[in-house]
matplotlib code that plots the C-alpha trace (Angstrom):
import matplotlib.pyplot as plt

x = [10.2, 7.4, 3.5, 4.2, 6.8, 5.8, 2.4, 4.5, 6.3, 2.6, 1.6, 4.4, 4.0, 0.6, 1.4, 3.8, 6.5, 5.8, 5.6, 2.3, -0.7, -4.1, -7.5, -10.6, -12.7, -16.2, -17.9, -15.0, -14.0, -10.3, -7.2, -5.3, -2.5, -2.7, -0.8, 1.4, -0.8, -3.6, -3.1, -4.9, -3.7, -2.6, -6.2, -8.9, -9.7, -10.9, -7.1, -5.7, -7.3, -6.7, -2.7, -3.5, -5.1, -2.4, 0.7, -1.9, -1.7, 1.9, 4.2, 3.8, 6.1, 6.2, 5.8, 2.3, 1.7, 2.3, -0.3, -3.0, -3.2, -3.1, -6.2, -7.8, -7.8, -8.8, -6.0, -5.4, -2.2, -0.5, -2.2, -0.3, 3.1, 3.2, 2.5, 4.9, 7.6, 6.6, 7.2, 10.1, 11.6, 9.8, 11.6, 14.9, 14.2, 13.6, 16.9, 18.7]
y = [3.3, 5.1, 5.5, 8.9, 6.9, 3.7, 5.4, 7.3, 3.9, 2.1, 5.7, 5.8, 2.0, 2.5, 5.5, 3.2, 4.8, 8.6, 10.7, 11.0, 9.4, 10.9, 11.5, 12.4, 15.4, 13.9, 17.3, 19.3, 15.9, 16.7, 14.8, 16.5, 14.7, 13.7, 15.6, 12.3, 12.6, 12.2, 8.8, 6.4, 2.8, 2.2, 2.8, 1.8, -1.2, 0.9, 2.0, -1.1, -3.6, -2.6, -2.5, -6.4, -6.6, -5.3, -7.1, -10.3, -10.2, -9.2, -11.2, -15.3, -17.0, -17.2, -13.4, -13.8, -16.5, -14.3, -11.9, -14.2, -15.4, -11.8, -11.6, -14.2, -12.9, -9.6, -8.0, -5.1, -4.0, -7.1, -6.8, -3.0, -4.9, -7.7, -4.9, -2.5, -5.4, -7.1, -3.6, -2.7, -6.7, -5.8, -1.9, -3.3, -6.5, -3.9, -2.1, -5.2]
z = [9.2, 10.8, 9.7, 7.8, 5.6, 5.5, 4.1, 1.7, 0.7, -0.5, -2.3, -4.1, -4.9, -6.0, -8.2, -9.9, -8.6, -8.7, -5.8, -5.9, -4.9, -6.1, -5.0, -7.0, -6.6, -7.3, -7.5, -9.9, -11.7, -10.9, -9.5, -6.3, -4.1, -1.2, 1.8, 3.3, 7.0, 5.0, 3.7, 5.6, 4.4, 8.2, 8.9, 6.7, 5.0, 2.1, 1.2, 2.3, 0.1, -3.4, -2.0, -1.2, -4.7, -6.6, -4.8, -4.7, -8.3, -9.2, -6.4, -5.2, -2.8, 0.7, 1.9, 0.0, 2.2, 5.4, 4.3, 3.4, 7.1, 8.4, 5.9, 7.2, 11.1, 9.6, 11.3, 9.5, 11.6, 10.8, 6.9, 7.0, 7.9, 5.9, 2.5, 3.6, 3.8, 0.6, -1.1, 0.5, -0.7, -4.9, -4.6, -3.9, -6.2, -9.0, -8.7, -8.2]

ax = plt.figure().add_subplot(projection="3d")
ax.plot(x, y, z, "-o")
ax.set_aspect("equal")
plt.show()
């Protein structure tokens, strides 16, 4: 899986399954998508950690374990993995 859809993958996740993955206007108060280059979870800290968050607080066991020490060397390719793995195992957990 590359960036492009491995972004797509913790969008979707975040959306709660839709497609989409939104960002606020701050000026006009609205909601827009994001175009899939734009999302920058591979990137930036400030995407990243509300994916940790949420997974933090809905999945325990081993994988969990995984990302905690890529948290804790602040490696944040190694944090992008670990998240894109532990989504990919709770997507095909849910249709299972």
């Amino acid at each position: 899986m590359n960036t492009t859809e491995s972004n797509r993958l913790i969008a979707e996740f975040m959306a709660g399954g839709d497609s989409l993955y939104l960002q606020r206007d701050y000026i006009t108060e609205q909601y827009y998508p994001f175009d899939s280059k734009e999302l920058a979870f591979h990137i930036s800290w400030d995407w990243l950690m509300p994916v940790v968050e949420r997974v933090s607080s809905m999945i325990y066991g081993g994988t969990v374990y995984d990302l905690r020490g890529a948290l804790l060397n602040a490696d944040i390719d190694r944090v992008y993995k670990e998240l894109v793995e532990i989504i990919e195992w709770y997507n095909q957990k849910q249709t299972s």
